[in-house]
C-alpha positions in Angstrom: -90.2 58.6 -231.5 -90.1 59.8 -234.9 -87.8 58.8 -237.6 -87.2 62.8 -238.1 -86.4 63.0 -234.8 -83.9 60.1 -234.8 -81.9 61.3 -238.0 -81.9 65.4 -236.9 -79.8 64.2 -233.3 -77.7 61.9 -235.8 -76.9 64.5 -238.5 -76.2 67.2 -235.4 -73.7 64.2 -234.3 -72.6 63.9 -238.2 -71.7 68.1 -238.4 -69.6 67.3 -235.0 -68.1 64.5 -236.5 -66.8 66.2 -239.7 -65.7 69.2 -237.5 -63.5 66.9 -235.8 -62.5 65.3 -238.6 -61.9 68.6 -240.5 -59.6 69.6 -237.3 -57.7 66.0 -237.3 -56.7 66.3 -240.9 -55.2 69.9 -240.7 -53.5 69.1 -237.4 -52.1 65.1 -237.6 -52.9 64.5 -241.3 -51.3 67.4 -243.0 -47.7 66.8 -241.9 -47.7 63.3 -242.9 -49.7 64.2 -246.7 -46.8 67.1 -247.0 -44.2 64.6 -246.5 -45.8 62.6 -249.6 -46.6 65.5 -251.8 -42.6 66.7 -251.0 -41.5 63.0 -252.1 -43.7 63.0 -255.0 -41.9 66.4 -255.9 -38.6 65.3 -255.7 -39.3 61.9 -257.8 -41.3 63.8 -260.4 -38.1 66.2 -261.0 -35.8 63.6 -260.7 -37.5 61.5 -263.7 -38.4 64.8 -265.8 -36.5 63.7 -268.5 -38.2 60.6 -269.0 -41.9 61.7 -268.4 -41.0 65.0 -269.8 -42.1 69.0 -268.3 -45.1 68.8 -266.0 -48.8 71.0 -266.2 -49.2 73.8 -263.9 -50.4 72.9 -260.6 -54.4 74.2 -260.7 -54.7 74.9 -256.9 -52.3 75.4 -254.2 -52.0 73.0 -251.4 -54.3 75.4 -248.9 -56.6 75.5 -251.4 -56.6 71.9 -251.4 -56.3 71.5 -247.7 -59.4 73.5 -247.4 -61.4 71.6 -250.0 -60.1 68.5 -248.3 -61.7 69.4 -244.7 -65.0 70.7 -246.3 -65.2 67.3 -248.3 -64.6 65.2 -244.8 -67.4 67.0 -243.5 -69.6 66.2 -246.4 -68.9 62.7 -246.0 -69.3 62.8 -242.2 -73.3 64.1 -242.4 -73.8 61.6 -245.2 -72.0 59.0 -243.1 -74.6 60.3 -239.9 -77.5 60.4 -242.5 -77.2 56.7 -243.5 -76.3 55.5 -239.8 -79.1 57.3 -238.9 -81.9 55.7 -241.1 -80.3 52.3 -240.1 -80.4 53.1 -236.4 -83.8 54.2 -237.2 -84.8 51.1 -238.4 -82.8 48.6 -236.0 -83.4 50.7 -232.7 -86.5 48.6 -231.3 -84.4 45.5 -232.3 -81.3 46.4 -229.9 -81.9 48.8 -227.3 -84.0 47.2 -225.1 -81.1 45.3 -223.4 -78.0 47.8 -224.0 -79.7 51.3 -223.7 -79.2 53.9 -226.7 -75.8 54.9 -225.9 -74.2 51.6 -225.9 -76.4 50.4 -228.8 -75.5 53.1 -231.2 -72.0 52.8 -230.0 -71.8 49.2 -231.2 -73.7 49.3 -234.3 -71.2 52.3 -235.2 -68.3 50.0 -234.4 -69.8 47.6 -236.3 -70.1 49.6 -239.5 -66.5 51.2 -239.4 -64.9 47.0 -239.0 -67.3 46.1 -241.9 -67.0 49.2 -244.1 -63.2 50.9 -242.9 -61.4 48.0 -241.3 -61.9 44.8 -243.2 -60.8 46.9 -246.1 -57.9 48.8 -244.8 -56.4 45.2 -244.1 -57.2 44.1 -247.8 -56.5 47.3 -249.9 -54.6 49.5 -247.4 -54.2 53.5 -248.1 -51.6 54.8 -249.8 -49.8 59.1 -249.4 -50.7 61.2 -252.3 -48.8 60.2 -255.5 -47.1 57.1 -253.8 -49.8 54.7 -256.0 -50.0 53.8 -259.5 -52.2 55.5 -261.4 -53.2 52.6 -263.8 -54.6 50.8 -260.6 -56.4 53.6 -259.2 -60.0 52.5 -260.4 -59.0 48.7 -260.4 -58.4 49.2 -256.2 -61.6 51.4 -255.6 -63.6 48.6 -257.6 -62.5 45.6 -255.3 -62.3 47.6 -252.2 -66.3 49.0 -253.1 -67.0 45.0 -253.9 -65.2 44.0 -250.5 -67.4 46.2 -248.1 -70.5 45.2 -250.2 -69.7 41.2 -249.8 -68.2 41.6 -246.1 -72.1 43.1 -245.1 -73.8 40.8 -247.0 -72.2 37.6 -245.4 -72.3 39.4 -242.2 -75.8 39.7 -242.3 -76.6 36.3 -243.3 -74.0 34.3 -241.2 -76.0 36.8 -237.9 -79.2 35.6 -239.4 -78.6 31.6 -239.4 -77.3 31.8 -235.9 -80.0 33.5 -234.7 -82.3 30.5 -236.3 -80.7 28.3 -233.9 -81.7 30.0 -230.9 -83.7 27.3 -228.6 -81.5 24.7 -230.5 -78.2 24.9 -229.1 -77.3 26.7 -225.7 -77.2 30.8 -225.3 -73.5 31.0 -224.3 -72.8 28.5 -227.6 -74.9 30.8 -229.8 -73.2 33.9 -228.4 -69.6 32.8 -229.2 -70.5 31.3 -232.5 -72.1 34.8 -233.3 -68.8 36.5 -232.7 -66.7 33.5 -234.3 -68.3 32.5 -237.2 -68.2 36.2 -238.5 -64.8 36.7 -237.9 -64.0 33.7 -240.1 -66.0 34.5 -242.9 -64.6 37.4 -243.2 -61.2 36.7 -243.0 -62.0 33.7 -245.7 -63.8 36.6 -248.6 -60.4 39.0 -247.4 -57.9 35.9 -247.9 -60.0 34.8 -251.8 -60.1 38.8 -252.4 -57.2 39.3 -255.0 -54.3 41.7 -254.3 -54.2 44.5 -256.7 -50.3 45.4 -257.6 -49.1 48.6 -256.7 -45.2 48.9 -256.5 -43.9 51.7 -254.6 -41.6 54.5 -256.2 -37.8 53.6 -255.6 -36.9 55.0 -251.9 -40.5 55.6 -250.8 -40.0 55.7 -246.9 -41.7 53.0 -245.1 -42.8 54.5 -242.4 -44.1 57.3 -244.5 -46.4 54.7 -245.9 -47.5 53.2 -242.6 -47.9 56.5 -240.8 -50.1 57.9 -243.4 -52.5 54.5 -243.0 -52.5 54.8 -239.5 -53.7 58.3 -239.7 -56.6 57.7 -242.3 -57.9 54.8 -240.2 -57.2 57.3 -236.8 -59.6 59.6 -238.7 -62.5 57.2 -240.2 -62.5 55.5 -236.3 -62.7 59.7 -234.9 -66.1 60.1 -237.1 -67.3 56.9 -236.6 -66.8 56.9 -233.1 -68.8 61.0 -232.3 -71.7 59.5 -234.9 -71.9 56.0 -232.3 -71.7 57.5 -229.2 -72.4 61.4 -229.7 -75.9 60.4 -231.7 -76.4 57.1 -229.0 -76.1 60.2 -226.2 -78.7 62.2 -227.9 -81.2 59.5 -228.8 -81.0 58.8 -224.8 -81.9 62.3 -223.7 -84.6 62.2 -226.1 -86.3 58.7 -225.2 -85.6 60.6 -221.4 -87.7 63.6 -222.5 -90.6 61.7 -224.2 -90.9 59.1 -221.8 -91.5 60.5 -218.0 -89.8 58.3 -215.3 -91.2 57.3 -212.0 -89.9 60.9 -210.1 -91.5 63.0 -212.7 -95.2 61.5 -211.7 -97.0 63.8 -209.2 -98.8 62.4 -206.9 -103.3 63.8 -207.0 -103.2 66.5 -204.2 -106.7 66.2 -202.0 -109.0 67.4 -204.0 -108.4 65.9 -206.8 -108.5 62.1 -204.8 -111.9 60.5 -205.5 -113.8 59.5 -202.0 -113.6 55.6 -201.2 -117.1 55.6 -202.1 -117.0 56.7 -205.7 -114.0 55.2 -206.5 -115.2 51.6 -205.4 -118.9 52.1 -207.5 
């Protein structure tokens, strides 16, 4: 099995993906980012006076929506490209036990807690125009530096619990390799520092909250067809390249040796 082959059934699960995603964020997403954009109106003409006349908008909102789904597609097959290599590399490590499905499945589900979840906790999304714009690159600097520590300690905490295999018992080593993980991570979340970020004067809650539970609905929608879509894909092929036990035909008569020659 070739690493070509692995990453073409993962970027054909990445182009899925971003279709989906595509779909999710003109269907659920687009209400709730109108909502903002209509608030952000309303408080931009309500302090005009203060921040003075505004620019012409450069593209309307379809034109936006439509660059929009073509970007989450774009990150989707560079999402499936990267998930891909790693799978690549990790597959002979983890699917012996779990199969392909389940293994891709739980690496993927790994990735999005390490890389969408941790973060969303720490540095949470905001609508369009509901953050401050003086914080903007101050919150995509910690929230890169989060994901980037968060793997890194994953990795190593994984790797000294696997050292103590033969030391300690399986079922010991098994719960501290789900514990110990979970409180590193909440330990670099809780020393992280908060970035401030009021909130414009009668911003709706809910707003807020529905628009961060949609974002993380659609990074756990791509995450989850790469996992298990790529995972189903990688199982028909390791199917198709390795013949089972019914696929072995039996030698008709002719073609069975005599008990003579076989034995010299």
């Amino acid at each position: 099995m070739t690493y070509a082959a692995v990453l073409r059934r993962y970027m054909l699960a990445g182009l899925g993906a971003g279709i989906l995603g595509a779909f999710y964020l003109r269907l659920i997403a687009e209400p709730v980012i109108k909502q903002g954009l209509k608030f952000e109106s309303a408080y931009d003409a309500s302090h005009a006076a203060l921040i003075g006349p505004q620019g012409p908008q450069l593209y309307t909102r379809s034109q936006q929506l439509i660059g929009g789904m073509v970007a989450i597609l774009f990150v989707a097959l560079l999402l499936s490209f990267l998930f891909g290599t790693l799978y690549a590399f990790l597959r002979h490590r983890i699917v012996a036990d779990l199969g392909d499905v389940k293994a891709s499945t739980g690496l993927a589900g790994l990735v999005f807690v390490l890389t969408v979840l941790v973060p969303w906790f720490r540095y949470p999304f905001l609508p369009p125009g509901m953050g401050n714009g003086a914080t903007v690159f101050k919150r995509s600097a910690w929230n890169l530096a989060l994901i980037a520590v968060c793997i890194v300690a994953f990795v190593i905490v994984e790797w000294l619990v696997a050292k103590l295999k033969g030391r300690i018992s399986n079922e010991a080593r098994w719960t501290l390799a789900i514990l110990a993980p979970v409180a590193v991570l909440l330990t670099i979340m809780a020393l992280f520092p908060s970035v401030g970020d009021p909130y414009p004067y009668g911003l709706s809650v809910p707003m807020v909250w529905n628009f961060r539970l949609m974002a993380l609905g659609n990074y756990a929608l791509i995450w989850g067809m790469i996992g298990i879509g790529g995972g189903w894909m990688m199982r028909r092929l390791a199917t198709a390249t390795s013949p089972s036990f019914e696929q072995w035909e039996a030698p008709t008569a002719d073609q069975r040796l005599p008990v003579s020659a076989a034995a010299s």
